[in-house]
C-alpha positions in Angstrom: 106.3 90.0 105.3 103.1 89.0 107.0 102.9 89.4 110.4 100.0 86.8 112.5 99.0 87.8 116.1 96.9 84.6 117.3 95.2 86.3 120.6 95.2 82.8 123.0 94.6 84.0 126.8 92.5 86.8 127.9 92.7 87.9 131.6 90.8 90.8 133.6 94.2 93.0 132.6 95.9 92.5 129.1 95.4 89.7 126.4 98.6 86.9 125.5 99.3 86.2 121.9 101.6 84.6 119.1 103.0 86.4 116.8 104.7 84.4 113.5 106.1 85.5 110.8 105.4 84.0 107.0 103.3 80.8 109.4 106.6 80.2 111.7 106.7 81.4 115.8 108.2 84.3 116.2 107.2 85.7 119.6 104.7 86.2 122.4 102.7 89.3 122.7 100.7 91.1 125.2 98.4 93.8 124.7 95.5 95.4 126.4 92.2 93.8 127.0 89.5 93.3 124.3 86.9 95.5 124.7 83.1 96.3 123.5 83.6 100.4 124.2 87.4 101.2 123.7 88.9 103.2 127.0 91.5 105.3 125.7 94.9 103.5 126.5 93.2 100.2 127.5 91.8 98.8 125.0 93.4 96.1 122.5 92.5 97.0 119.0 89.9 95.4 116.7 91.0 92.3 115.1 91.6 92.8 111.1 94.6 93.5 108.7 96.9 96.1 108.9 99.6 97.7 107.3 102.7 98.3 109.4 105.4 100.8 108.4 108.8 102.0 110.1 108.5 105.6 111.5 110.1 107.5 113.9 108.4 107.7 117.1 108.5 111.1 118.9 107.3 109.5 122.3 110.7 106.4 121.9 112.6 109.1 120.0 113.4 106.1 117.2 112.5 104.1 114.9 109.4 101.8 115.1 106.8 99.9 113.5 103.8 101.8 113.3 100.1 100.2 112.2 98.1 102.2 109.9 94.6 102.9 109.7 93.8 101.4 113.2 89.7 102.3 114.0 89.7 105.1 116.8 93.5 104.6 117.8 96.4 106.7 116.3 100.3 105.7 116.8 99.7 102.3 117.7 103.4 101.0 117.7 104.8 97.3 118.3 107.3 97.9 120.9 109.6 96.6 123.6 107.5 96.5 127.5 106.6 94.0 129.8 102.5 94.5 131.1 99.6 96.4 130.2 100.8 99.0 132.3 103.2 99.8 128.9 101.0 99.1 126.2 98.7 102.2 126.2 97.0 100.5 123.0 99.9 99.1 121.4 101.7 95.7 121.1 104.2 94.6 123.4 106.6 91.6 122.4 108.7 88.9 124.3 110.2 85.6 124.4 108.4 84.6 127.3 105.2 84.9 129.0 103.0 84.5 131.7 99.8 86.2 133.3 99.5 89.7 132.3 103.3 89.3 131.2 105.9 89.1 128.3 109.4 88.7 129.1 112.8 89.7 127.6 111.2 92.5 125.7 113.8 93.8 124.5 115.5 90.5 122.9 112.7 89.9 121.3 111.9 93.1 120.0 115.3 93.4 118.6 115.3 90.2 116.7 112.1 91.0 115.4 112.9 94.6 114.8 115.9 93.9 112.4 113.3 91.1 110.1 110.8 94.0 109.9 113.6 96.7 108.6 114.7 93.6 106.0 110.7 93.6 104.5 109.5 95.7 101.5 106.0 95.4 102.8 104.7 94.3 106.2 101.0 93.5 106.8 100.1 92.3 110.3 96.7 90.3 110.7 95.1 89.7 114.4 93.1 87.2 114.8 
């Protein structure tokens, strides 16, 4: 499975994207805003390829899809919240979306969620 975030708006606060799946829409995203010197907890992370696996998460206490090998972040995690105030570094999806926020989190993290745990190997490139 290969995961594409397309970052499109950039505000003061957090940065809206796409994310498809195999080329086709799959949902919006919101994450921190890009940065030159990364702030701990608010600070999107570098554009590149990564490889996602499904780990448990001791902060959500489940299962979630963690990125590996992110430069100077550790348990970055695509996950279910609506503003930057949730993000803390990671990436937060919705179905909807507007200035500094993603709607119906949860829907679209679940849809999402149960493509990912289908995939023998999930790569996610931002762009």
């Amino acid at each position: 499975m290969k995961l594409l975030l397309k970052r499109l708006h950039r505000t003061e606060n957090s940065t809206i994207g796409e994310l498809s799946i195999d080329g086709k829409f799959e949902c919006y995203t919101l994450e921190d805003k890009e940065r030159d010197v990364k702030i701990k907890g608010e600070t999107a992370i570098a554009k590149g390829t990564y490889n996602v696996s499904i780990t448990q998460s001791n902060r959500f206490k489940r299962l979630l899809p963690l990125l590996a090998n992110v430069p100077n972040f550790e348990g970055v995690r695509i996950h279910a919240g609506n503003t930057n105030h949730d993000t803390e570094g990671c990436i937060l999806v919705g179905t909807t979306r507007s200035k500094d926020f993603v709607g119906n989190s949860r829907l679209a993290f679940d849809k999402l969620f149960k493509k990912m745990q289908l995939a023998q190997k999930i790569t996610l490139t931002i762009e």
